[in-house]
DOGUBA-111922 format. One line per 8 residues: number of its first residue (from 0); for each residue x, y, z of N, C-alpha, C. Coordinates in Angstrom, 1 decimal. Last residue first. Example, Ala and Ser with C-alpha at 12.3 -4.5 7.8 and 13.67 -1.06 7.14 Angstrom:
2
1 = 12.8:-2.2:7.1:13.7:-1.1:7.1:12.9:0.0:7.9 | 13.2:-5.7:7.8:12.3:-4.5:7.8:13.2:-3.3:7.8
***
This chain:
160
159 = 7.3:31.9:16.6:8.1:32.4:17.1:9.0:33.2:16.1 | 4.6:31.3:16.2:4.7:32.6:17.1:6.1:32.8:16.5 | 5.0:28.5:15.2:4.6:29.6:14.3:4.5:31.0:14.9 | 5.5:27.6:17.8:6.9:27.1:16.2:6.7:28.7:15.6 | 3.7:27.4:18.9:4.9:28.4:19.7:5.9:28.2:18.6 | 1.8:26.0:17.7:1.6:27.4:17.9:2.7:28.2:18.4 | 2.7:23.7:18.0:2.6:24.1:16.8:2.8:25.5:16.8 | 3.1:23.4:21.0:4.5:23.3:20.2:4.3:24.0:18.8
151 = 0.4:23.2:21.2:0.7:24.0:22.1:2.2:24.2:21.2 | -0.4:20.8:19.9:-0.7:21.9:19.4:-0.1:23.3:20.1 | 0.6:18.9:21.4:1.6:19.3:20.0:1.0:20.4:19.7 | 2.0:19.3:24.8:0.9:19.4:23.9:1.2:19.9:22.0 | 4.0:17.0:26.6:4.1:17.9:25.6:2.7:18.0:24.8 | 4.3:15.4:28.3:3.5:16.4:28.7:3.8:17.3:27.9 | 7.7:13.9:26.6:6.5:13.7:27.6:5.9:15.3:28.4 | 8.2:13.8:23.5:8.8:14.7:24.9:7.8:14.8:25.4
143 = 7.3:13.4:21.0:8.4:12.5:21.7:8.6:13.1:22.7 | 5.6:15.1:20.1:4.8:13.4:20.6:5.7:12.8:21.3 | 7.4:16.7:18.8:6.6:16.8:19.8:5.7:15.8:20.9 | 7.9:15.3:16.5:8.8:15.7:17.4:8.7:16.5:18.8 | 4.9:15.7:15.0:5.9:14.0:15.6:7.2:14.5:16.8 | 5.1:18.3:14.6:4.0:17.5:15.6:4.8:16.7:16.2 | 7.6:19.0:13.3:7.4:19.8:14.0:6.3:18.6:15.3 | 6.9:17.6:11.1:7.6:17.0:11.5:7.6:17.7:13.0
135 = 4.5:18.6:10.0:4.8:16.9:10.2:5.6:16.8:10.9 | 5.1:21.1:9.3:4.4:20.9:10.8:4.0:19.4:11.0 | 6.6:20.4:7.3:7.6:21.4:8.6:6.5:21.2:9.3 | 5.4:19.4:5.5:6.5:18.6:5.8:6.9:19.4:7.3 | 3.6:21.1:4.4:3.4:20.5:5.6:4.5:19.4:6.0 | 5.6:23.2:3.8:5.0:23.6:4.9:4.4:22.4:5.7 | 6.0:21.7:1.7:7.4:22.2:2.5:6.7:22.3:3.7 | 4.0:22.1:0.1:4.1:20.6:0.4:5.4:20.8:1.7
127 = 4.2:24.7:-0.4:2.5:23.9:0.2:3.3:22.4:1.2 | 6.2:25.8:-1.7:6.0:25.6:-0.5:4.9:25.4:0.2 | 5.7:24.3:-4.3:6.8:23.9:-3.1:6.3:24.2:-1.9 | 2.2:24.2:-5.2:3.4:25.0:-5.3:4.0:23.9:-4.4 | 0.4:21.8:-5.7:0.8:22.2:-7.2:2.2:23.9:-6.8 | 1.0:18.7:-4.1:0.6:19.9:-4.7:1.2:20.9:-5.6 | -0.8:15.7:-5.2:0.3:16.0:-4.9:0.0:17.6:-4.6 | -3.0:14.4:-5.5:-2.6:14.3:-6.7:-1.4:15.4:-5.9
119 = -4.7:14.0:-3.2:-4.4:15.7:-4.4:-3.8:15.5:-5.4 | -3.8:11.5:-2.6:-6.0:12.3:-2.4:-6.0:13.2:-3.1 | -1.2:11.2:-2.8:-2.5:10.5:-3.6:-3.4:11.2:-3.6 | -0.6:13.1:-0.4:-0.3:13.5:-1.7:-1.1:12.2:-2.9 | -1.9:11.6:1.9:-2.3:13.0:1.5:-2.0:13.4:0.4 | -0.9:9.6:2.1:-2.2:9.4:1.7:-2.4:11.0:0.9 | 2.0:10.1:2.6:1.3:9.5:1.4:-0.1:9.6:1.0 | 1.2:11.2:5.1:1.8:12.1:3.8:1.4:11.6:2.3
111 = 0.4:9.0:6.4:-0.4:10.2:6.1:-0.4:11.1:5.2 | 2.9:7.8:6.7:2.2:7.1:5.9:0.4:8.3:5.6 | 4.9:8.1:7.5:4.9:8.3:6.5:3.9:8.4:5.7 | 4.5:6.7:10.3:4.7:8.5:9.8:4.6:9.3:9.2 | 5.1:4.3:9.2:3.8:4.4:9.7:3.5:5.9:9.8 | 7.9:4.6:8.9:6.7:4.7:7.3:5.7:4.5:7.9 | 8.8:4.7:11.8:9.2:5.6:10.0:7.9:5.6:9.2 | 8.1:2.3:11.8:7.3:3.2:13.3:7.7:4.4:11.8
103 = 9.7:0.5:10.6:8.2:0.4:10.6:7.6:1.9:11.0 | 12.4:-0.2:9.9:12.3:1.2:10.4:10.3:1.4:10.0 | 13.8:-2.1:12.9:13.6:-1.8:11.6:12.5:-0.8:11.8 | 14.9:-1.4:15.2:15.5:-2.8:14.5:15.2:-2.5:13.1 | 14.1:1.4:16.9:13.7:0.4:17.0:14.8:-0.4:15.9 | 15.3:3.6:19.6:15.8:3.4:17.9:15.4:2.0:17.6 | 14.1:3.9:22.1:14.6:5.1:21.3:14.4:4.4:19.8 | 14.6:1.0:23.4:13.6:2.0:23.4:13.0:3.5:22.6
95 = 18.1:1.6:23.3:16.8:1.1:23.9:15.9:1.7:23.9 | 20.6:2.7:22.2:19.5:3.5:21.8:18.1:2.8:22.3 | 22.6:0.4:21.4:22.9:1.4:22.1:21.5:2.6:22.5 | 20.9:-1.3:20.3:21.2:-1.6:21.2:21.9:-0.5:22.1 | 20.2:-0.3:17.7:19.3:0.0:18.3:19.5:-0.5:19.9 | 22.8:-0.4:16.6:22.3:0.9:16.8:21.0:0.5:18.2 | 23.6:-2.8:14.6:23.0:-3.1:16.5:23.0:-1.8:17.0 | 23.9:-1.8:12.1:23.0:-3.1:12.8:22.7:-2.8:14.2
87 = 26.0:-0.1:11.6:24.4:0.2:11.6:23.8:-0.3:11.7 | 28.2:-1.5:10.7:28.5:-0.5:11.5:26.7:0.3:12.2 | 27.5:-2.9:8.5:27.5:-3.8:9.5:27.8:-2.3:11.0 | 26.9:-2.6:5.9:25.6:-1.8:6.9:26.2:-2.3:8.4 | 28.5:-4.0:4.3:28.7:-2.4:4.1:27.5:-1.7:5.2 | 27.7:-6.6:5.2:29.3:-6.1:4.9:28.9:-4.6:5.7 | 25.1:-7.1:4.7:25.1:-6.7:5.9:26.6:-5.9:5.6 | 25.7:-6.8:1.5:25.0:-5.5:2.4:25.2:-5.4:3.4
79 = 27.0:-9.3:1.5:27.9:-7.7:1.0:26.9:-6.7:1.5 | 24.9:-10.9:1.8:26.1:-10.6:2.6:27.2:-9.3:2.5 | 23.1:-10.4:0.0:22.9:-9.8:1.1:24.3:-10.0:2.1 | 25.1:-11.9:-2.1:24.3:-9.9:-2.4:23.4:-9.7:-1.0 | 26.2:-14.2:-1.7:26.5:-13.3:-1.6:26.2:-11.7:-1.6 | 23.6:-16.0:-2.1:23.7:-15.4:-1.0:24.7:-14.4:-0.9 | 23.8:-15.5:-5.1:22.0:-15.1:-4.2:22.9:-14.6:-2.9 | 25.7:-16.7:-6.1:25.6:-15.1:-6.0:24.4:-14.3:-4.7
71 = 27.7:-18.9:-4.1:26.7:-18.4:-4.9:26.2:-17.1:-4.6 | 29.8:-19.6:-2.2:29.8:-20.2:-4.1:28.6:-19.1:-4.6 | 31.5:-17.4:0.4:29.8:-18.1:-0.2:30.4:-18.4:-1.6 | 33.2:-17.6:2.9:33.4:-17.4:1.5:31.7:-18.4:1.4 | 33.3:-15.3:5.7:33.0:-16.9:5.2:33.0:-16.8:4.1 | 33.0:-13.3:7.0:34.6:-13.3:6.5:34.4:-15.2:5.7 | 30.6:-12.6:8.1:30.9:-12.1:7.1:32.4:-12.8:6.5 | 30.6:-14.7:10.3:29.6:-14.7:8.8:30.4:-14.1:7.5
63 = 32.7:-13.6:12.1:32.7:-14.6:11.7:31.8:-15.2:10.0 | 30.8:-10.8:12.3:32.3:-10.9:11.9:32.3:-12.5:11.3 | 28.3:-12.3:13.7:28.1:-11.4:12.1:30.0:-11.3:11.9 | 29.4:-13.1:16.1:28.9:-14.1:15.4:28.6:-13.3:13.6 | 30.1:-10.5:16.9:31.6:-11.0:16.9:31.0:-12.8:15.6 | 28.1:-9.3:17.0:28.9:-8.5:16.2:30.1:-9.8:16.0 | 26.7:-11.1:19.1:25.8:-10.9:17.6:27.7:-10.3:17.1 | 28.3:-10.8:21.4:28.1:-11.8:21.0:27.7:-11.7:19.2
55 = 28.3:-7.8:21.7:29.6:-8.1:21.6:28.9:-9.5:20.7 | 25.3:-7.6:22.2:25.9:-6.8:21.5:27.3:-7.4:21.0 | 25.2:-8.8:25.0:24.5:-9.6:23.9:25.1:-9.0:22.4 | 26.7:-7.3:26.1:27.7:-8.4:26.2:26.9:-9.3:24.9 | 25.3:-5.2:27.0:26.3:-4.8:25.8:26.9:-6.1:25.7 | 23.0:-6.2:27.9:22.8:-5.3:26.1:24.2:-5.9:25.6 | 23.8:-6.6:30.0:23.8:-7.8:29.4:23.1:-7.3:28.1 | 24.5:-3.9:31.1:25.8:-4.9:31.0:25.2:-6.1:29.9
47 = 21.9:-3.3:31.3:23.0:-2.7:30.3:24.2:-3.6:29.8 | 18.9:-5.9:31.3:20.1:-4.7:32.0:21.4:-4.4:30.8 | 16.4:-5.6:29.5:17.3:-6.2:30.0:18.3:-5.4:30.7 | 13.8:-4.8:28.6:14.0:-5.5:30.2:15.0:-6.1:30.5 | 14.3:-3.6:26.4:13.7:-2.3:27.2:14.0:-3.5:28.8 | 15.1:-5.8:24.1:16.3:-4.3:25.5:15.6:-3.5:26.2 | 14.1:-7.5:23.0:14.1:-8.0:24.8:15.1:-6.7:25.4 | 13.5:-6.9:20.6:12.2:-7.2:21.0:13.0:-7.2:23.1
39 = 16.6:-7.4:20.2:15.2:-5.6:19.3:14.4:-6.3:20.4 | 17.0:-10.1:20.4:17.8:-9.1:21.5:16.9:-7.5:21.1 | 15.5:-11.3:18.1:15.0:-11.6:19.6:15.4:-10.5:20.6 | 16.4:-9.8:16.1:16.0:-9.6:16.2:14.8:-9.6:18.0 | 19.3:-10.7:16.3:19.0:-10.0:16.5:17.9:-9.2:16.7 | 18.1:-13.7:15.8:18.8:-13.2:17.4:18.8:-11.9:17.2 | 17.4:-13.4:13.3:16.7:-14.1:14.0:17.2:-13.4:15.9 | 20.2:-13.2:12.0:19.1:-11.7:12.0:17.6:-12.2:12.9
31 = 21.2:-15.5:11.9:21.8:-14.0:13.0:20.6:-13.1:13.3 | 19.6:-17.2:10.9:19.6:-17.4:12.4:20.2:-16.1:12.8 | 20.0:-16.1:8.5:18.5:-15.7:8.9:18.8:-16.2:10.2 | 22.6:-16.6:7.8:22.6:-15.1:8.1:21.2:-15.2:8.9 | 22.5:-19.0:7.5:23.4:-18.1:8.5:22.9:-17.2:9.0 | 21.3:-19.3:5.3:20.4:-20.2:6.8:21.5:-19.6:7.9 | 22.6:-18.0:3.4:21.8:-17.4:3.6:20.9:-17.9:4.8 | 25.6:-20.2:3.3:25.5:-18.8:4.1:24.0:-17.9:4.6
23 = 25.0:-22.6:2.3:24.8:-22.4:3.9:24.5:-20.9:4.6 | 23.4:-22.7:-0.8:23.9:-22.8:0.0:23.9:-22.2:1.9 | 21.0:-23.4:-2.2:21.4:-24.4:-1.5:22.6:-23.6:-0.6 | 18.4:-20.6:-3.0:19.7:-21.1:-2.9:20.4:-22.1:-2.3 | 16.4:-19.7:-2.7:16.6:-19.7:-4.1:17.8:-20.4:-4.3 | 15.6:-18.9:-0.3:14.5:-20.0:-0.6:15.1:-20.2:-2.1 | 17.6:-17.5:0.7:17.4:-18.9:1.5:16.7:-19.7:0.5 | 16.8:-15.7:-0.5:18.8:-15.7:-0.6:18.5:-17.5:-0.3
15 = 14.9:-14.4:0.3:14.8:-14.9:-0.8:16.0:-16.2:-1.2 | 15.9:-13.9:2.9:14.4:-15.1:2.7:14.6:-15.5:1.5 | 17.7:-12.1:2.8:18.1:-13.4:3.1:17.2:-14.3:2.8 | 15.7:-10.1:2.4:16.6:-10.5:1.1:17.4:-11.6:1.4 | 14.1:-9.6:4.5:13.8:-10.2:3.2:14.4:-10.4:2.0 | 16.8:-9.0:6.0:15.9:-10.2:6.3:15.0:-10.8:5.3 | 16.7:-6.1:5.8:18.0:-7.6:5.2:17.5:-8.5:5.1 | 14.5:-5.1:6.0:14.7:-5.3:4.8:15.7:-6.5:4.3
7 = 14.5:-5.6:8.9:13.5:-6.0:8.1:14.0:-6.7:6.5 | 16.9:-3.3:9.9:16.7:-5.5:9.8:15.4:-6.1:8.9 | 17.7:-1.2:8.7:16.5:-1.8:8.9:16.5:-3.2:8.6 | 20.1:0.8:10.6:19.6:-0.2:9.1:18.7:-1.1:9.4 | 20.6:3.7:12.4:19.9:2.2:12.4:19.6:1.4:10.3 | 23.1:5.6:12.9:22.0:5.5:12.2:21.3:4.0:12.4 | 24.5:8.3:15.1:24.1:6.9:14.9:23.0:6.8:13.8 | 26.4:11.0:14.9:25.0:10.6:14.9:24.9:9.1:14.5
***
């Protein structure tokens, strides 16, 4: 199973990396995560061959970054993350359309649950909060498979 790491987050830790530090590496990294980001926004109209060739380009320009020696700490603590995330950057190039760059569309999903446990103060058994975690997730997974009615999916979860 592929996972995606959320360019967002690197990106606000290069910002900081950039605005705290003279050195080169963190104006590196924000032009990579800049292109990567351009290539998120342009794979639903590009053709495959030119995914995977943009794909090779970013990996082989992030190899190069990574193997650079930084003086300072700032920039080095997002470079050791892309390091250890670098297998989980361009996911969403294999996965067009499917697996977005960062993980927004996530915590916008999230974001009802939250409301919901603030408004109660949470709830007071397991399986209250389990249950609605199981037809949260049950709906959304239903929203993804065209001519699908979620309530029609709810009802055939709980029949079955």
């Amino acid at each position: 199973m592929a996972q995606q790491t959320c360019l967002a987050y690197l990106a606000r830790d290069v910002a900081y990396a950039l605005e705290a530090s003279d050195d080169p590496m963190p104006f590196r990294l924000e032009l990579w995560l800049s292109s990567a980001f351009d290539l998120a926004y342009a794979t639903a109209r590009l053709a495959a061959s030119t995914l995977a060739a943009k794909r090779r380009a970013l990996e082989c320009r992030l190899n190069a970054i990574l193997a650079a020696r930084s003086g300072c700490e700032l920039a080095r603590a997002p470079q050791a993350k892309l390091w250890r995330a670098r297998d989980q950057l361009p996911t969403f190039v294999d996965w067009p359309g499917w697996v977005g760059a960062t993980n927004n569309a996530c915590e916008r999903d999230l974001r009802p649950a939250v409301i919901q446990r603030k408004l109660t103060n949470g709830y007071r058994a397991m399986w209250a909060g389990q249950g609605e975690a199981d037809v949260r997730t049950v709906a959304n997974t239903a929203r993804l498979a065209p001519n699908t009615s979620v309530f029609g999916t709810i009802l055939t979860t709980v029949t079955a």
